[in-house]
N, C-alpha and C positions, 0 to 999 in steps of 0.2 A: 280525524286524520292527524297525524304527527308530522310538523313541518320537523326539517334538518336544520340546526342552527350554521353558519356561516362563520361563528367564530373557529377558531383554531386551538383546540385544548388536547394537552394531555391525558392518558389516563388515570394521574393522578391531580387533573384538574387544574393545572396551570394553564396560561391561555400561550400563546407562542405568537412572537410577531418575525416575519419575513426578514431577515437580515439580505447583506448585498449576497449576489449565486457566484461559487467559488469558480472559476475555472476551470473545468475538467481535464483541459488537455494540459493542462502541469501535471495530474498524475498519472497521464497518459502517455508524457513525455518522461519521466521517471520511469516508467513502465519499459520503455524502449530502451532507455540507457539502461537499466539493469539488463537485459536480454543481451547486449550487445556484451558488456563486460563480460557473462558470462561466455557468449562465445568466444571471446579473446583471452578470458583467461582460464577456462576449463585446464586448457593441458598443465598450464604449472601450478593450478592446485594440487591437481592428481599428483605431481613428481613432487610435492613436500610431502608428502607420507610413503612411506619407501614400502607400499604393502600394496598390491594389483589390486585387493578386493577393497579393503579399505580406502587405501587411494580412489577408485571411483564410486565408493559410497559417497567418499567427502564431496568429489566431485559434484555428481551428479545428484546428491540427496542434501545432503548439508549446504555448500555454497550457493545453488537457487534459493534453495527457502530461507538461508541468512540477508542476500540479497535484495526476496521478498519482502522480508522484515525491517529492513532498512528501508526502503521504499515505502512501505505502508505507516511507518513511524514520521520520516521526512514529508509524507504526505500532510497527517495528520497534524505536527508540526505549522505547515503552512498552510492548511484552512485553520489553524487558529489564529497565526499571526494576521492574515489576509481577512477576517470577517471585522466586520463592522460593530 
C-alpha cells in the first residue's frame, strides 16, 4: 500500500512552505467599493459618450470590468506586499 507524503510539492517538484494567510476581507472590501462607485457613477460615464448605445455599452460593459480589473490588480498588489 502507498502511504501519501505530508510534504507539500509542486508539480514540478518544488516543495512549498505556508507563509502568513492574507486577509480575505481586503478584497472583499475592494470588492464593495468597486460596486459602490459603480453605482454612483454609472450615469456620468454613460453622458461622456454622447451615443445611447455606446454610452451604455461603456457604462454597463467597459467601466464594471475596468473597475474589476483595478480591483483584481490592487489585490494582487497587496497579497504581495502583505506575505511574509
Amino acid at each position: 500500500m502507498m502511504r501519501m507524503s505530508t510534504d507539500t510539492t509542486t508539480l514540478m517538484g518544488r516543495s512549498e512552505e505556508r507563509g502568513r494567510p492574507f486577509p480575505l476581507w481586503v478584497e472583499r472590501l475592494l470588492l464593495v467599493g468597486a460596486a459602490v462607485i459603480f453605482v454612483l457613477y454609472r450615469e456620468p460615464v454613460s453622458g461622456i459618450v454622447d451615443h445611447a448605445v455606446v454610452g451604455s455599452l461603456v457604462a454597463y460593459a467597459v467601466f464594471p470590468l475596468t473597475l474589476l480589473a483595478c480591483v483584481e490588480i490592487l489585490g494582487r498588489v497587496l497579497q504581495g506586499s502583505l506575505r511574509s
